[in-house]
C-alpha positions in Angstrom: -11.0 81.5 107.0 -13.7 79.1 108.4 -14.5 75.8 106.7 -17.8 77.1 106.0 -16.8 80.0 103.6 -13.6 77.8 102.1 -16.1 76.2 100.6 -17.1 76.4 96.6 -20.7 77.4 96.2 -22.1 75.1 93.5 -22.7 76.8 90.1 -26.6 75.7 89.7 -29.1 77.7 87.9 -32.5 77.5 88.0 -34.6 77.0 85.0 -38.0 76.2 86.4 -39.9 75.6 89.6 -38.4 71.8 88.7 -35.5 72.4 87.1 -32.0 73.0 87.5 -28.6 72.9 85.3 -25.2 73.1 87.0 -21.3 72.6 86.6 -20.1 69.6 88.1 -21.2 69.6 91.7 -18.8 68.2 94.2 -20.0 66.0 97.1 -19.7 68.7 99.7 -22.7 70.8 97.4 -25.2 68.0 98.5 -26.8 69.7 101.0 -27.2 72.6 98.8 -28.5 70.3 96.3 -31.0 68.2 98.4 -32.3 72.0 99.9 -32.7 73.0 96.6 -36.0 70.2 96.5 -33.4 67.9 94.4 -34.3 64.2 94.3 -32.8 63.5 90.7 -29.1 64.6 89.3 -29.1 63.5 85.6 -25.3 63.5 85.0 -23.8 64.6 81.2 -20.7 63.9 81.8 -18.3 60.9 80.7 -16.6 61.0 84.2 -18.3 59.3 87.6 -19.7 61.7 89.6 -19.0 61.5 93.5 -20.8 58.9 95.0 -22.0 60.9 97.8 -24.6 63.0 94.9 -26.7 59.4 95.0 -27.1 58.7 98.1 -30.3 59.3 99.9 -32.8 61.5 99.5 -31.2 61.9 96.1 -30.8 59.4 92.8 -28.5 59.4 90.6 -28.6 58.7 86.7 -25.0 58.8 85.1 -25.6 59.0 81.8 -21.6 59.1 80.6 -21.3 61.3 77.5 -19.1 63.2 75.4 -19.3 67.5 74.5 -18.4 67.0 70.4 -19.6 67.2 67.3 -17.6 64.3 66.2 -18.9 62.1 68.7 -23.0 63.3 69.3 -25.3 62.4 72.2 -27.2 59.1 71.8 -31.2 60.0 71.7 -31.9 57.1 73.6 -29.3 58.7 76.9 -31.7 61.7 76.6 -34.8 60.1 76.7 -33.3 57.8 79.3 -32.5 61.0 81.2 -36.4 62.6 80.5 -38.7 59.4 81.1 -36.3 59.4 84.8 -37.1 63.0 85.2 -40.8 63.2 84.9 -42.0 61.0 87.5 -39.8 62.9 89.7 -41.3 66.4 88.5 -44.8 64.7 88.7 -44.2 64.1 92.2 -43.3 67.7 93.0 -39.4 67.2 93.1 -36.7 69.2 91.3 -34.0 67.4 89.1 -30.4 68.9 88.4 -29.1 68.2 85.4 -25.5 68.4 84.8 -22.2 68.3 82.5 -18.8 69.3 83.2 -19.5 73.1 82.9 -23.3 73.1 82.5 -22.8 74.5 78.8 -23.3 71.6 76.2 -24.7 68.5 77.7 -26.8 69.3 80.7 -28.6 72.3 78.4 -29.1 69.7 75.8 -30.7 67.4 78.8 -32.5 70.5 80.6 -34.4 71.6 77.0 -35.1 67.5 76.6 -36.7 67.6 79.8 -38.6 70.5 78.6 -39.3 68.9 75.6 -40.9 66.3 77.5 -42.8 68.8 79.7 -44.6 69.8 76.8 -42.3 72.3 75.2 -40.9 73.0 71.3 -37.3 72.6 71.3 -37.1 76.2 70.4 -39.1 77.5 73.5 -37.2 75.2 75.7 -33.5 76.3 73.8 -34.8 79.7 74.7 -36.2 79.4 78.0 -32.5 77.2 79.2 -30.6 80.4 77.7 -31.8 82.9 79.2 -31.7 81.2 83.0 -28.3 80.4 82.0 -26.7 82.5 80.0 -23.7 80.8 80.0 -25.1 77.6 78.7 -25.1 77.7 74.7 -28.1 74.8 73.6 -28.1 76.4 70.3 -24.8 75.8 69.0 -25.5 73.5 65.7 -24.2 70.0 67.1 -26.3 70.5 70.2 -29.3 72.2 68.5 -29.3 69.9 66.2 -29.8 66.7 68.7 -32.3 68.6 71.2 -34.7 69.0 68.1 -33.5 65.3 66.6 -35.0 64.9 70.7 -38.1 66.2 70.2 -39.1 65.0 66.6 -37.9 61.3 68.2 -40.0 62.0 71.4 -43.3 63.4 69.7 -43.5 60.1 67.4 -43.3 57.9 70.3 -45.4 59.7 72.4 -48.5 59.6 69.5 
């Protein structure tokens, strides 16, 4: 077996032209990343990613959270995460959103950055589902701050 194909292939899905949600990516899924038209990895989850996922041509935002109910997503990590992301879509690049097992947090951040696009919470919830079905953005704690998201994000945006 060469090094080549002992490699892990990232787990990234694409939700739009500009979009992408993944599992944790590794270092060694950077080139994939950066080939992908990449410039921005919003990361979801509470642990450091690898350092090598900022470093040029990419940016990196860690924005350290935590997949319960008990404990919910700050609205100000998510719009943190979206004002990032558009500048970077505006500018023609894609942004990779991310979480431990692209489920919870980095749909919850994908359907924000939809949100912010221009989308309802439900079209994005829909849209992030069925590019990846594994991710679940309606399950009621996440649901419920995606559209906390967007009825935050369309008052400050009036």
């Amino acid at each position: 077996m060469t090094a080549e194909t002992a490699k892990s292939r990232p787990d990234i899905s694409q939700i739009t032209d500009y979009l992408y949600l993944s599992a944790w990516p590794e270092g060694e899924h950077v080139d994939e990343i950066t080939g992908l038209g990449v410039r921005l990895i919003l990361s979801m989850h509470w642990g450091r990613p690898s350092r090598s996922l900022g470093e040029a041509p990419l940016h990196l935002l860690w924005l350290p959270t935590i997949d319960s109910p008990l404990t919910p997503m700050p609205v100000a990590s998510l719009q943190r995460g979206v004002e990032a992301a558009l500048p970077v879509i505006k500018d023609g690049w894609g942004v990779l959103a991310h979480c431990r097992y692209g489920i919870h947090r980095s749909a919850a951040m994908a359907c924000c950055v939809l949100v912010g696009m221009g989308s309802t919470a439900g079209q994005a919830m829909q849209q992030v589902k069925e590019k990846r079905p594994i991710a679940d953005p309606y399950i009621w704690y996440i649901r419920k701050r995606i559209e906390m998201f967007e009825r935050h994000w369309r008052s400050v945006r009036r």
